[in-house]
C-alpha positions as CSV (number, residue, x, y, z in Angstrom):
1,X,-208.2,79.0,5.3
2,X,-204.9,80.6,5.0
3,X,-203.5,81.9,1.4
4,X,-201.1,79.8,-0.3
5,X,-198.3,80.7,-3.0
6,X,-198.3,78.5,-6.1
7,X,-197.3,79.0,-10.0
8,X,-199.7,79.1,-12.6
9,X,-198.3,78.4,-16.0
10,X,-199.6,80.2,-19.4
11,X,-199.0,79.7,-22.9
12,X,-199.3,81.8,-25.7
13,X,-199.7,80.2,-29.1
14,X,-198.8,83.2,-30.9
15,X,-195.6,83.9,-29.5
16,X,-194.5,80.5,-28.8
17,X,-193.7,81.1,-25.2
18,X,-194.6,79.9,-21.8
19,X,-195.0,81.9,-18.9
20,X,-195.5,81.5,-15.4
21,X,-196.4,83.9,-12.3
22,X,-196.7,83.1,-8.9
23,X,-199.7,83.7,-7.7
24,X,-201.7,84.0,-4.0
25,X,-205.2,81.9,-3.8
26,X,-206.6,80.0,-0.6
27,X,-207.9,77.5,-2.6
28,X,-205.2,75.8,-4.6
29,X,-203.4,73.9,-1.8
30,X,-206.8,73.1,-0.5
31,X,-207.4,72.1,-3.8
32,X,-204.4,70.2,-4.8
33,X,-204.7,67.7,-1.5
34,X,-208.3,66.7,-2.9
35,X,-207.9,66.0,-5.9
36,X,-204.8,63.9,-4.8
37,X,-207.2,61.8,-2.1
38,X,-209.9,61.6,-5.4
39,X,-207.1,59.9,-7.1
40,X,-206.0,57.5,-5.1
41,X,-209.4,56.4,-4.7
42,X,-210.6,56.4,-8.6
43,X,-207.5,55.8,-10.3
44,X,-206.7,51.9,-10.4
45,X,-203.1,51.3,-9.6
46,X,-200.7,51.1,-12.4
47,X,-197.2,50.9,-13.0
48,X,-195.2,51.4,-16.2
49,X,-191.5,50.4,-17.0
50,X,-190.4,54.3,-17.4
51,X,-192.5,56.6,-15.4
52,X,-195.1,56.6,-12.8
53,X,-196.5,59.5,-11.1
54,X,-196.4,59.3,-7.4
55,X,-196.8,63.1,-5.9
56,X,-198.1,66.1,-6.4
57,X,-197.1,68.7,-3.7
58,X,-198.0,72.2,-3.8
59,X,-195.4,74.9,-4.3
60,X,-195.2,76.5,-1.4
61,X,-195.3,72.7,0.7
62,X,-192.5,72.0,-1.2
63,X,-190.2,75.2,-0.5
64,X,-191.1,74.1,3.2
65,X,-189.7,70.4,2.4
66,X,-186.7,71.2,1.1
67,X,-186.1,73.8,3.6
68,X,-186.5,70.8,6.1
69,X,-184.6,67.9,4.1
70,X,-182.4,69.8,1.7
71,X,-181.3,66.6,0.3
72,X,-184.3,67.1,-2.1
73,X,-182.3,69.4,-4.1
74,X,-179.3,68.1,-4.2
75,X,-177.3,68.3,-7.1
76,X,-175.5,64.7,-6.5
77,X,-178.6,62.6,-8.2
78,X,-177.9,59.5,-6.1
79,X,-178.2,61.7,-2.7
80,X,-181.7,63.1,-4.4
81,X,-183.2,60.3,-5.2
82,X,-182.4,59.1,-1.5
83,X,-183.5,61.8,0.1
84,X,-186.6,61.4,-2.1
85,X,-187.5,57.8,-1.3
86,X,-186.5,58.3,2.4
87,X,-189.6,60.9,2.3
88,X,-191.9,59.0,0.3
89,X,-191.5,56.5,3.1
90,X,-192.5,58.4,5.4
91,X,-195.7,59.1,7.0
92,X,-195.2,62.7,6.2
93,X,-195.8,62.2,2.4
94,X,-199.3,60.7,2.4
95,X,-201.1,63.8,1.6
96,X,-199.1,64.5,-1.5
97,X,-199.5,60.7,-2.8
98,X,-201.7,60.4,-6.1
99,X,-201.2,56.4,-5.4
Protein backbone atom coordinates (compact mmCIF):
# COMPACT_ATOMS: atom_id res chain seq x y z
CA UNK A 1 0.00 0.00 0.00
CA UNK A 2 1.36 3.31 -0.80
CA UNK A 3 1.87 6.08 2.00
CA UNK A 4 -0.62 8.72 2.17
CA UNK A 5 -0.41 12.48 3.59
CA UNK A 6 -3.16 13.45 6.03
CA UNK A 7 -3.54 15.97 9.18
CA UNK A 8 -3.92 14.84 12.52
CA UNK A 9 -5.33 17.37 14.88
CA UNK A 10 -4.25 17.77 18.76
CA UNK A 11 -5.51 19.63 21.50
CA UNK A 12 -3.97 20.65 24.50
CA UNK A 13 -6.30 21.54 27.45
CA UNK A 14 -3.74 23.40 29.24
CA UNK A 15 -2.90 25.83 26.70
CA UNK A 16 -6.10 26.15 25.12
CA UNK A 17 -4.82 25.50 21.65
CA UNK A 18 -5.18 23.19 18.80
CA UNK A 19 -2.64 21.92 16.66
CA UNK A 20 -2.34 20.02 13.71
CA UNK A 21 0.69 18.30 11.72
CA UNK A 22 0.69 16.56 8.61
CA UNK A 23 1.59 13.33 8.89
CA UNK A 24 2.69 10.15 6.53
CA UNK A 25 0.86 6.63 7.36
CA UNK A 26 -0.35 3.87 4.76
CA UNK A 27 -3.17 3.20 6.64
CA UNK A 28 -5.32 6.25 6.99
CA UNK A 29 -6.67 6.56 3.42
CA UNK A 30 -7.07 2.81 3.51
CA UNK A 31 -8.67 3.51 6.55
CA UNK A 32 -10.85 6.42 5.88
CA UNK A 33 -12.61 4.53 2.67
CA UNK A 34 -13.68 1.64 5.18
CA UNK A 35 -15.07 3.16 7.65
CA UNK A 36 -17.01 5.24 4.93
CA UNK A 37 -18.44 1.84 3.20
CA UNK A 38 -19.15 0.64 7.21
CA UNK A 39 -21.29 3.63 7.33
CA UNK A 40 -23.25 3.61 4.57
CA UNK A 41 -24.16 0.19 5.47
CA UNK A 42 -24.92 0.69 9.40
CA UNK A 43 -25.95 4.11 9.54
CA UNK A 44 -29.86 4.39 8.67
CA UNK A 45 -30.38 7.27 6.34
CA UNK A 46 -31.27 10.61 7.84
CA UNK A 47 -31.68 13.95 6.88
CA UNK A 48 -31.85 17.11 8.99
CA UNK A 49 -33.16 20.67 7.97
CA UNK A 50 -29.49 22.33 8.55
CA UNK A 51 -26.76 19.83 8.07
CA UNK A 52 -26.11 16.51 6.82
CA UNK A 53 -22.84 14.86 6.42
CA UNK A 54 -22.29 13.45 3.00
CA UNK A 55 -18.31 12.93 2.47
CA UNK A 56 -15.45 12.27 4.05
CA UNK A 57 -12.34 12.42 1.60
CA UNK A 58 -8.88 12.05 2.70
CA UNK A 59 -6.43 14.93 2.54
CA UNK A 60 -4.27 14.12 0.13
CA UNK A 61 -7.51 12.77 -2.36
CA UNK A 62 -8.72 16.04 -1.91
CA UNK A 63 -5.56 18.15 -2.91
CA UNK A 64 -5.81 15.78 -6.05
CA UNK A 65 -9.63 16.89 -6.55
CA UNK A 66 -9.24 20.30 -6.46
CA UNK A 67 -6.18 20.16 -8.51
CA UNK A 68 -8.63 18.44 -11.10
CA UNK A 69 -11.88 20.64 -10.62
CA UNK A 70 -10.59 23.75 -9.08
CA UNK A 71 -14.05 24.92 -8.83
CA UNK A 72 -13.98 23.22 -5.37
CA UNK A 73 -12.26 26.15 -3.97
CA UNK A 74 -13.60 28.74 -5.37
CA UNK A 75 -14.05 31.75 -3.53
CA UNK A 76 -17.60 32.73 -5.45
CA UNK A 77 -19.90 30.37 -3.03
CA UNK A 78 -22.42 29.74 -5.76
CA UNK A 79 -19.57 28.42 -8.23
CA UNK A 80 -18.45 26.03 -5.08
CA UNK A 81 -21.32 24.72 -4.28
CA UNK A 82 -21.74 23.82 -8.10
CA UNK A 83 -18.70 22.51 -8.57
CA UNK A 84 -19.48 20.46 -5.43
CA UNK A 85 -22.78 18.93 -6.35
CA UNK A 86 -21.58 18.39 -10.03
CA UNK A 87 -18.96 15.97 -8.23
CA UNK A 88 -21.16 14.42 -5.82
CA UNK A 89 -23.08 13.43 -8.89
CA UNK A 90 -20.63 11.83 -10.21
CA UNK A 91 -19.51 8.32 -10.12
CA UNK A 92 -16.22 9.49 -9.05
CA UNK A 93 -17.48 10.48 -5.49
CA UNK A 94 -18.77 7.05 -4.32
CA UNK A 95 -15.85 6.15 -2.29
CA UNK A 96 -15.88 9.30 -0.20
CA UNK A 97 -19.89 8.96 0.39
CA UNK A 98 -20.81 8.25 4.18
CA UNK A 99 -24.53 7.95 2.71
Amino acid sequence: MEDVIDREFRFVPHENKLYSRLVMSTNIRQARLENNQRMRIERPTRDLEWARWTLSIPQLDWYYLTKKYPDLTSLDKKTRETALAKFMASSESAPYKVR
